[in-house]
Structure formats: C-alpha cells, structure tokens
C-alpha positions in Angstrom: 0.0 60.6 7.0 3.0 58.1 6.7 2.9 55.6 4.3 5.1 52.4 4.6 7.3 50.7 1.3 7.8 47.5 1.2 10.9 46.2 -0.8 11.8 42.3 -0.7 15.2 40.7 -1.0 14.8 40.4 -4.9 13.1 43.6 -5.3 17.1 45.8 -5.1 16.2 48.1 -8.1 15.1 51.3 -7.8 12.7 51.3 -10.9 10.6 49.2 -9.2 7.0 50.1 -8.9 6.6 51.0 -5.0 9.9 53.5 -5.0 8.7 55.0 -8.2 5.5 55.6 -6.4 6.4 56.6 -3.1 8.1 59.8 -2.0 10.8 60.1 0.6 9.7 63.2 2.2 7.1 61.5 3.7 7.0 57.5 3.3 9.2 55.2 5.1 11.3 52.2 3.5 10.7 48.8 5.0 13.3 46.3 4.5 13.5 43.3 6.6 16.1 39.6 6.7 13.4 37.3 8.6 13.1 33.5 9.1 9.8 33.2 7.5 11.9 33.5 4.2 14.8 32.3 4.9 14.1 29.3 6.6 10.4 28.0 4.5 12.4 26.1 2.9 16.4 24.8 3.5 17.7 27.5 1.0 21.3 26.9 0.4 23.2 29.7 2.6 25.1 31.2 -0.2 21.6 32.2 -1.7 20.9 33.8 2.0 24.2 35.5 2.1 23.6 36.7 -1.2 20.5 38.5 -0.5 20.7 39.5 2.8 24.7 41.4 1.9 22.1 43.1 -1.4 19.6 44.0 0.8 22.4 46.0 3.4 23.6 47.1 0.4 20.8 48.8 -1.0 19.2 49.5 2.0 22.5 51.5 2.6 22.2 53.3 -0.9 18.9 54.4 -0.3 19.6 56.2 2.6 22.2 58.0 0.8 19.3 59.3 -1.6 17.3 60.7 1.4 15.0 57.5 2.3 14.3 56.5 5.3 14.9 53.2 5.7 13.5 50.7 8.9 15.6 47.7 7.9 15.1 45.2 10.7 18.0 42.6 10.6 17.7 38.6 11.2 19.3 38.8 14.7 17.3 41.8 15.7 15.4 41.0 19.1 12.4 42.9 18.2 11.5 41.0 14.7 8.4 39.1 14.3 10.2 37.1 11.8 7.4 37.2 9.0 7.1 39.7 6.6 3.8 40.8 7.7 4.9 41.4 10.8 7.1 43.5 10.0 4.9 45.8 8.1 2.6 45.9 11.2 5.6 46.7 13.8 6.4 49.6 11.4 2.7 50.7 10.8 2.6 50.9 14.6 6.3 52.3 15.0 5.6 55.2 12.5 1.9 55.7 13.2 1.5 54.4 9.4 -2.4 52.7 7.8 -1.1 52.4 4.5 1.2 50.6 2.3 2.3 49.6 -0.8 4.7 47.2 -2.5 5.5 46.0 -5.5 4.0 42.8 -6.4 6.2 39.5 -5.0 7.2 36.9 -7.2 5.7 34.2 -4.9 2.0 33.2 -4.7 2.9 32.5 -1.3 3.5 35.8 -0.4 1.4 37.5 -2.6 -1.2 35.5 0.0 0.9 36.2 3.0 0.4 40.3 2.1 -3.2 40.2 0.8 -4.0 39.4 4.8 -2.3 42.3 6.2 -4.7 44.3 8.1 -3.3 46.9 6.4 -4.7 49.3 3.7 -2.2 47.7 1.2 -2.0 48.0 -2.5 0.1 45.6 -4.2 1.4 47.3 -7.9 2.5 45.6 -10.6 6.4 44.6 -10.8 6.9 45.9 -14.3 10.4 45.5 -14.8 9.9 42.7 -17.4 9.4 43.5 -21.2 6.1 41.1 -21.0 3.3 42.5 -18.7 1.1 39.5 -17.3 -2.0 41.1 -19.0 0.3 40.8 -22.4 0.9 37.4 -21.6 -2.4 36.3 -20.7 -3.5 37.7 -23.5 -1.2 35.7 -26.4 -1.7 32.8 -24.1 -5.9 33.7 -25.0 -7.4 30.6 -27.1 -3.8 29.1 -28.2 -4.2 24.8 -28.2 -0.1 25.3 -27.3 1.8 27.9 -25.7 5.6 27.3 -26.8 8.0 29.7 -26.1 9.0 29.7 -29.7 6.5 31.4 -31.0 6.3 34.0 -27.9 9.8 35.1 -28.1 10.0 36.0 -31.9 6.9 38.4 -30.4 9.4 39.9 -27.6 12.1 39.7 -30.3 9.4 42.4 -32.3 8.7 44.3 -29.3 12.1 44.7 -28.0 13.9 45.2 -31.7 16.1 43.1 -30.5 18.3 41.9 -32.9 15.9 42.7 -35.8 16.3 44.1 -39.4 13.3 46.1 -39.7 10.4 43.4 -39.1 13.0 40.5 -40.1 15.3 38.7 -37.6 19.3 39.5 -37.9 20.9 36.6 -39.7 17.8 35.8 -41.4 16.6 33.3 -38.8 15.0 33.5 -35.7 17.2 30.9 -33.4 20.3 29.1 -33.8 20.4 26.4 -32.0 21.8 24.0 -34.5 25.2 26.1 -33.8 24.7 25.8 -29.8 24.9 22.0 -29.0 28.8 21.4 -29.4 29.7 18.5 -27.0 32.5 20.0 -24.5 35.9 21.4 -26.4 39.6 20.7 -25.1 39.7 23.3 -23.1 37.9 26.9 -22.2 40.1 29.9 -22.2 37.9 31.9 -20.3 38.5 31.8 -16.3 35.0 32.4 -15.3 32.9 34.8 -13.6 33.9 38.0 -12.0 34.4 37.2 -8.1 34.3 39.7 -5.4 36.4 39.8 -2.3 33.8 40.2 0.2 33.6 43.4 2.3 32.6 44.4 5.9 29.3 43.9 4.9 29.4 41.2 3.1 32.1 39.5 6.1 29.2 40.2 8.7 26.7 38.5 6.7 29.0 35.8 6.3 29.1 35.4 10.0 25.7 35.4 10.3 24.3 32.8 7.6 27.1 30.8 8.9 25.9 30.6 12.5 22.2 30.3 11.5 22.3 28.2 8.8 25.0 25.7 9.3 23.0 22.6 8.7 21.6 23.6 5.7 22.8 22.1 2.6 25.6 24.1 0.6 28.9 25.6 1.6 29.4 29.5 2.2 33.4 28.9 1.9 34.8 31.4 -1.2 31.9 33.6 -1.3 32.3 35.4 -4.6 28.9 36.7 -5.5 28.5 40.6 -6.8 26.3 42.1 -3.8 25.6 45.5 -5.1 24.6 47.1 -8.5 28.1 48.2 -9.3 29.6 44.9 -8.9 26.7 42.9 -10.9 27.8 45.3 -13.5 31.2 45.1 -13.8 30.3 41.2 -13.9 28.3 41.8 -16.8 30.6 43.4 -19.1 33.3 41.3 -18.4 31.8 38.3 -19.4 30.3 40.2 -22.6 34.0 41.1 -23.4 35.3 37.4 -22.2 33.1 34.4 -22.0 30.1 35.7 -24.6 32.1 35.2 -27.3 32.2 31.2 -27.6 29.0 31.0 -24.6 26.6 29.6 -27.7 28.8 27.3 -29.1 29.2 25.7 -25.8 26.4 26.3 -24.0 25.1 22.9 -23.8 28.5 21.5 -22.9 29.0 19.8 -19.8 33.0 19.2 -18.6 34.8 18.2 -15.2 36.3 21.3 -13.2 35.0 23.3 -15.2 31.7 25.0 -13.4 31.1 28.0 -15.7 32.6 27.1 -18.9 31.2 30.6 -21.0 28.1 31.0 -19.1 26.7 34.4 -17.8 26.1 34.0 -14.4 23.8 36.9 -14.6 20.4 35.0 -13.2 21.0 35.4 -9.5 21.7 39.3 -10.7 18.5 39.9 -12.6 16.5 37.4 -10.5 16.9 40.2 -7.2 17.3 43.3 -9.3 20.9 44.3 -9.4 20.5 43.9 -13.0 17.4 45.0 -15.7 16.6 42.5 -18.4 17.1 45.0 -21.7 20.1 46.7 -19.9 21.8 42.7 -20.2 20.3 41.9 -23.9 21.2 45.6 -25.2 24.7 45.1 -23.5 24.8 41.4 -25.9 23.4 42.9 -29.3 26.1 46.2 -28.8 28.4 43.7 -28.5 27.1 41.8 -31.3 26.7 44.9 -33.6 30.1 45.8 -33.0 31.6 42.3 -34.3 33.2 41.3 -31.4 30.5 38.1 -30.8 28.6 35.7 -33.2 25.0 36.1 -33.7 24.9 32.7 -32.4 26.2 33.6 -29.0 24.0 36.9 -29.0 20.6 35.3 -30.1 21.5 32.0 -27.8 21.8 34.7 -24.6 19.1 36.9 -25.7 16.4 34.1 -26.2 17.2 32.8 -22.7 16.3 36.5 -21.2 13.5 37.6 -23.5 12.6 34.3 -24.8 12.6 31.6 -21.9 12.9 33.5 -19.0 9.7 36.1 -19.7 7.7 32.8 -21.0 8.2 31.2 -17.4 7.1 33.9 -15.2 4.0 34.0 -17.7 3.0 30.7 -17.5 3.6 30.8 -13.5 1.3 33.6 -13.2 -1.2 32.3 -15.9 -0.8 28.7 -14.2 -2.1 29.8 -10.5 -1.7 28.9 -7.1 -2.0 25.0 -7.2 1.0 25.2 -10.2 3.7 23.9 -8.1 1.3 20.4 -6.6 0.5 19.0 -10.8 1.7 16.2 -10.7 0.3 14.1 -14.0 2.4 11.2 -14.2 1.9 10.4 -10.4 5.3 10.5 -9.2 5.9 9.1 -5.8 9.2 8.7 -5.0 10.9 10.1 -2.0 14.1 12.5 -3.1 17.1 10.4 -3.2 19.8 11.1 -0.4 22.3 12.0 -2.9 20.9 14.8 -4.3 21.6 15.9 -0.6 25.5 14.9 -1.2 24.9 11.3 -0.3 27.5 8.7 -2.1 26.9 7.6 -5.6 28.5 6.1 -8.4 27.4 8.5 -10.7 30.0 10.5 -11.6 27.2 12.5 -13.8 25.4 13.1 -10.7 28.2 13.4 -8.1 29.5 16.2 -10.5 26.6 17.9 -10.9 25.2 18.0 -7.2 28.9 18.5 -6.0 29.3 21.6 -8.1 25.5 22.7 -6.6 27.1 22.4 -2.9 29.7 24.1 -3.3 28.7 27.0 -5.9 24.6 27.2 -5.3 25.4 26.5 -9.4 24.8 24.4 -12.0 24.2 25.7 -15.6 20.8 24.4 -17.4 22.0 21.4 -19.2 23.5 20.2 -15.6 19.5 21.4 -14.2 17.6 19.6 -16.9 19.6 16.8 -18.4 21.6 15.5 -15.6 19.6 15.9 -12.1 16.3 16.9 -13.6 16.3 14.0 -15.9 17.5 11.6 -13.1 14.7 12.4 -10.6 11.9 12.0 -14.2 13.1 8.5 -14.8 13.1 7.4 -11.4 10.0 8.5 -11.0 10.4 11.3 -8.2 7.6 13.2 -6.7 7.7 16.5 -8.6 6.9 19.1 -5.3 9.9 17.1 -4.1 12.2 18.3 -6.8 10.4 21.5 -7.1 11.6 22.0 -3.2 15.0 21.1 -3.8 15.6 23.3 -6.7 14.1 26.2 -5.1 16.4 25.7 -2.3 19.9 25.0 -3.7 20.2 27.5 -6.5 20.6 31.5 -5.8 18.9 32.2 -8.9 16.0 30.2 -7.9 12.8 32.4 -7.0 9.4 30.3 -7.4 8.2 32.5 -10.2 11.1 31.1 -12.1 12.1 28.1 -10.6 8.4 26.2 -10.7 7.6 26.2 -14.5 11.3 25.1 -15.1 11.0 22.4 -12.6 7.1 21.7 -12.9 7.1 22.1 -16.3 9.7 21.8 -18.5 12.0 18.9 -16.2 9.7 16.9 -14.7 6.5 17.3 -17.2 4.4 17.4 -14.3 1.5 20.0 -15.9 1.1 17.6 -18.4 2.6 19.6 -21.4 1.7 23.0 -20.3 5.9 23.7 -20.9 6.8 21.1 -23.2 5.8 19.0 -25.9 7.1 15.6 -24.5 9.4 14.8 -21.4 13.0 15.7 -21.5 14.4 12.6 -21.0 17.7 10.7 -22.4 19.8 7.5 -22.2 23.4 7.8 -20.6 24.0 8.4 -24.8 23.0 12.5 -24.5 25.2 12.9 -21.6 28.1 11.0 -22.5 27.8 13.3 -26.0 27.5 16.7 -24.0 30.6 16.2 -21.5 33.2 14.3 -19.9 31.4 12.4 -17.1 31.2 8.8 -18.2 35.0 8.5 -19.1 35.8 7.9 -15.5 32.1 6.9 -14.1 31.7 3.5 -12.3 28.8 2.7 -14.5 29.7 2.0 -18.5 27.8 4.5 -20.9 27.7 1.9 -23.7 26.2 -1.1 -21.8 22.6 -1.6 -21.5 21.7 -4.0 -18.9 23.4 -5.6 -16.2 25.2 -4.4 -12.9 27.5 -2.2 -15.0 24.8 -0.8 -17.1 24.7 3.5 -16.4 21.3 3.7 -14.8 20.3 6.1 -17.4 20.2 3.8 -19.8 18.1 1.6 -18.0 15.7 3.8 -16.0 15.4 5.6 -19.8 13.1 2.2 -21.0 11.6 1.8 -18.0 9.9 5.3 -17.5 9.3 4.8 -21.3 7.4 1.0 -20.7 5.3 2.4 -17.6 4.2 5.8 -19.3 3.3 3.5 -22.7 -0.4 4.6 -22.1 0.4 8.2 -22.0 3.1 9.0 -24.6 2.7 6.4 -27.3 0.8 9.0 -29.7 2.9 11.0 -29.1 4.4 12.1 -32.7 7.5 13.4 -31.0 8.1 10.3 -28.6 7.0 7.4 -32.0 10.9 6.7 -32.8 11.5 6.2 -29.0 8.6 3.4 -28.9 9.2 1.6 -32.2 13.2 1.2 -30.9 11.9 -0.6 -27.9 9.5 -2.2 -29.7 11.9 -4.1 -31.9 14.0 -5.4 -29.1 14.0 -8.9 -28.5 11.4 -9.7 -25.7 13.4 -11.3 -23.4 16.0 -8.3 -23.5 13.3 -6.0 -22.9 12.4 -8.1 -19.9 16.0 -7.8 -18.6 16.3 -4.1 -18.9 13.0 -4.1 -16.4 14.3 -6.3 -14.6 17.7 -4.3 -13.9 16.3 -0.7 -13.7 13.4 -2.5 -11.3 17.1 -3.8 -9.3 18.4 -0.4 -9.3 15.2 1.3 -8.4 15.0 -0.7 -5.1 19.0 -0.7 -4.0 17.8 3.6 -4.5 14.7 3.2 -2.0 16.6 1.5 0.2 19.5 4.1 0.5 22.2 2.0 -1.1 24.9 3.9 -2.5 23.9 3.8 -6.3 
C-alpha cells in the first residue's frame, strides 16, 4: 500500500524523522507552496522566496536519490491551497490511507494535521539536542526556568566546549566580554550572498507577482537556498566575521546590517543547516586558535543555550502561548513599524534594515523595536504577528517565546526575570543612532526629549503595582522616586503627549 510523506518548507533535511522512516520504493514525497502558509499572515516575500526556492531545491535533490516527489507549486491550478488538502489530493491521486510527517513547529498546524481524515502519525522532529520530553522534564517542579541554568545542562550533554565536567575557560558564559558599544569600523563585509539561479529567478517572479503588497522588498535576493550554499555561508563567516562576532554582538551601527553576525538562523530554522554541525564547526574553530572563547561560547549559547530553551518553553507553554497578555496591552501597532515616517532614527534604522533585508540582529529585535512597542504599551499578539511576518528566521516555535516572552513580558516571567526595557541611554551606548536622531538622547522631557526616555518612566509609573518588589527592578523605582514631583508630573505629561500624537498617526 502507498504511504504519503509529508515534508514542510522548514523541514529541508534529510535526517528528519518522516524520510528516515519512510522508504522510497514504495512511499511518495509530498511537498507543497500553498496560500494557507504563505498568506496566514503578511510574511515578508523574501521569507516566501526563501522557502519556496529551498523547497524546489530539495524537492529536486530528492528525486535525484530515487523519491518520488508530488510537489504541487503555488500557481498550480489543481491545489487546494491548504496543506491538508494536499495530503488528501495525493491520498486520492496515489490510492494512499496513510501518512506520516514529522512533527510541525506550529500549534497551528500540528491542529490543522491532527484533522486529516487520514491515518496520520505525526513523529517527533528530533533534530534538536533537547527532546521535548527532556525539557519538560528539567522544567518538572522548578519555581524558574532560566535559560542559564538549562544551557550549562546542553553544554554537559553536547561536550561542548567542556574540560572533562568543567567549562573551557573556566566559566560558563562571557558575557561581560560581549557588550562592546559599536567600534570604528567592521572589517568584515558580511554574509555570503548568492547570485540567484533559474530556480531561484522563477521564484522570484513568482513571490513578486503574488505578494507585491506585502511588506518587505525582494530586490538583491541573496539568501543560500540549498544545503551546499548554507554551508559555504557557514564556514565563511567561522573563518571571517566569528572572530570579533562576541565582542560586538550587542553593537548596533548605521550601514552596517550584519556587523559579525552569523546569519545562520533562517538556515537552521528550515533545515539547510543541523544545530551541532554549526556549534562543532565554532568550537573546531575555537580549538584551533583562530577565535576567542568569547566569540565561540557567545555563538554556542545562542544555539544550544537560547535557541533549544525557546522551542521548550513553546511546546511546554501550549496552544493559548501566543494570546498572554499580563500587562494588558492594548495598543494598536504603530504605522511605522510598517515603514510609516518617524523621527526616530533608532526605529527608522531598525525597521528600514527589516524592509529591505527580512533582518535585524537581536539587540535591533529586543532593545530597539521590541522595547518600543513594551513602553508604548502595544498589544503583544500584535507584535507577535509582525515579528512572525517580517523576519525569514521567524517560525512560531521560535518566534513566540522571544516575542511573548522575553520582549514584551507578556507570560508574566515565564522568559524573563523583569521586562527588558531601557531609556534612550542603552541605545545611544550600543550604537550610532542618536548622533543624528531628531529627538536628543540626553534630554528628558520636553518636545525634544527621545521618546524612550520618556515612555521608559511612564511604563515604569503605570506598572508600579506589578514590578515594585521586584528585586531586580528596586534601583529603577527608587531613581524615580527621588525626582522632584513636579518633574515627574512633566515626564507623564510629555510621554502622555507623545502617546496620543502615536494613536493619532502623527509622524513621531
């Protein structure tokens, strides 16, 4: 009897659990570009053309290893447009009452399969070094789970960068070496980029024609599409930009996009690249002294460390994760996160850079528009939408405990210990933005005043209730406390201003 296999657009490896299951004598592949993933939400269309050009791609090289492959395409007449439509156009195609994939990344579509009217077994995506079992199980009876404590585990698991049961370097992090604020100038030209090919070109054509009005440019379209490229990628930024990545890693500067940063998200995030085959590439780099252990533990905590944590916690979290909202954020997304004017130059930067690149490095993510969208109060599913759409690393799985969690503190601390917020001060330390921004970093009220500055005091005087005990948050409060009273009125008064030229669509 023939048996269908599913494989989704970030799902290009072929370790994961389905293939390894399934035998191509006798099962068929089912691959399919539809409009119930591209279009749920207004992804940006470099993050379609990416996948789509991967999914040709491997689709392609499959074939070439005996599969047989029913890729339906997103112009093809006969699609249903929905994954599970697909499955049941093929099931009746091939004469096929079976199935099985490997499990999505998505509770959406881990829903969307369970109601196939199929015989469907979903297995479990194991190419992570954390199983969800493992994690559920260190999460077990713990008041806190911090990623701290999880990673040293996956550091012990992995060996990565270890001495026998002791970290290299004698410490576990070092991030006290990886907050430099932005240097002179980076010597390192940036990622890899990849003329695209035929495939890529029609793609192109495609997403362009389809997707015109979504936010984001397709113009230079220089993303790796196959497994080949993403490699190649890889080691040249391990011989290039790894080097001085810790130092700066935090570091924020004007025309410069990548500064030393990997690049390698978008890569892992659909498969083109394994976890440990990027971490083992950073430590061989490492033990061969041509990289810092600060550069190699920085990268290596990111993979292992952050990025395993947040697919536990998704996973742990459930379903409803992505609708906590438990500071009761209302705001509608501002226009200009969308491209609309502002005087920001923080801002224009950062969601400039997103337009044009589907990029922006975590410090731009968390400290510049994340942080924005906290003190003003935004509704969290709204920023949770937005992030999901305009980033090609963003899958859900990833995208919703970063976003939910750890940026807009919406799970109450499930993530993180406090709220990442700052003043205008943290990112006029971390890059070059304020020298030329309309706003002035160093005043703190009035019409000149960098919003961030005042909209800091203001989340701070409306959450009072909430994060007063806080012992992290105690400093924050006793600063405002000792301002003058009628200064303190003044900064609500002028964030109050500003949050109402926002709502009513004033350039800001």
């Amino acid at each position: 009897m023939v048996r269908l296999v599913l494989v989704l657009g970030d799902q290009l490896s072929e370790a994961i659990a389905a293939l390894r299951q399934a035998d191509p004598a006798r099962d068929i592949v089912v691959m399919a570009e539809v409009m119930g993933e591209a279009g749920y939400i207004p992804h940006h269309p470099k993050k379609i053309a990416l996948i789509f050009a991967a999914m040709r791609k491997f689709a392609a090289r499959l074939e070439g290893q005996g599969w047989t492959v029913a890729y339906t395409r997103l112009d093809d007449a006969q699609s249903s447009g929905t994954i599970a439509g697909e499955l049941l156009r093929r099931a009746e195609e091939f004469g096929a009452d079976e199935a099985i994939a490997t499990q999505p990344g998505e509770w959406r579509v881990i829903a969307e399969l369970d109601a196939v009217p199929l015989t469907l077994r979903q297995l479990p995506d194991d190419r992570f070094v954390a199983t969800q079992a493992e994690f559920a199980a260190w999460a077990k009876g713990r008041k806190q789970l911090r990623m701290e404590w999880f990673y040293r585990d996956m550091r012990r698991k992995t060996g990565l960068l270890m001495e026998g049961d002791q970290p290299a370097g004698g410490q576990w992090n070092f991030d006290q070496e990886n907050r430099k604020p932005p240097p002179q100038g980076i010597d390192y030209k940036g990622p890899m980029r990849f003329t695209p090919d035929e495939t890529v070109t029609g793609v192109l054509a495609l997403v362009g024609a389809r997707f015109a009005d979504n936010f984001g440019s397709l113009d230079d379209f220089w993303f790796a599409t196959d497994q080949g490229q993403a490699r190649q990628h890889l080691a040249h930024w391990v011989r290039h930009g790894l080097p001085r990545f810790g130092d700066y890693q935090d570091a924020m500067m004007s025309g410069e996009r990548f500064l030393y940063h990997a690049i390698v998200g978008l890569y892992l995030n659909i498969g083109l690249l394994e976890p440990m085959e990027v971490c083992q590439a950073v430590e061989d780099a490492w033990k061969s002294g041509d990289v810092p252990i600060n550069a190699a533990e920085g990268f290596i905590r990111q993979i292992i460390g952050w990025r395993e944590y947040v697919r536990g916690i998704y996973f742990l979290e459930g379903p409803e994760y992505t609708s906590r909202n438990l500071l009761k954020h209302k705001r509608d997304l501002p226009g200009l996160y969308w491209g609309g004017a502002t005087r920001m130059r923080c801002m224009a930067q950062a969601v400039g850079q997103t337009r044009e690149e589907a990029y922006a490095h975590h410090i731009q993510r968390l400290m510049v528009t994340g942080n924005f969208a906290l003190l003003a109060g935004v509704d969290p599913a709204q920023v949770h939408g937005w992030y999901l759409a305009v980033y090609a690393d963003a899958f859900e799985w990833v995208e919703a405990p970063n976003t939910i969690g750890m940026s807009q503190y919406a799970d109450g601390g499930v993530v993180a210990s406090k709220p990442y917020i700052s003043s205008g001060n943290y990112i006029n330390k971390m890059s070059d933005y304020c020298k030329d921004c309309a706003y002035q970093v160093k005043d703190k009220t009035g019409p000149d005043a960098c919003p961030f500055n005042l909209l800091y005091w203001h989340f701070l005087d409306r959450h009072r209730g909430r994060f007063a005990n806080n012992p992290r948050m105690a400093n924050m409060y006793r600063t405002w406390d000792r301002m003058a009273e009628d200064k303190r009125e003044t900064v609500l008064a002028d964030a109050g201003a500003f949050l109402a030229r926002l709502d009513a669509g004033e350039a800001v």
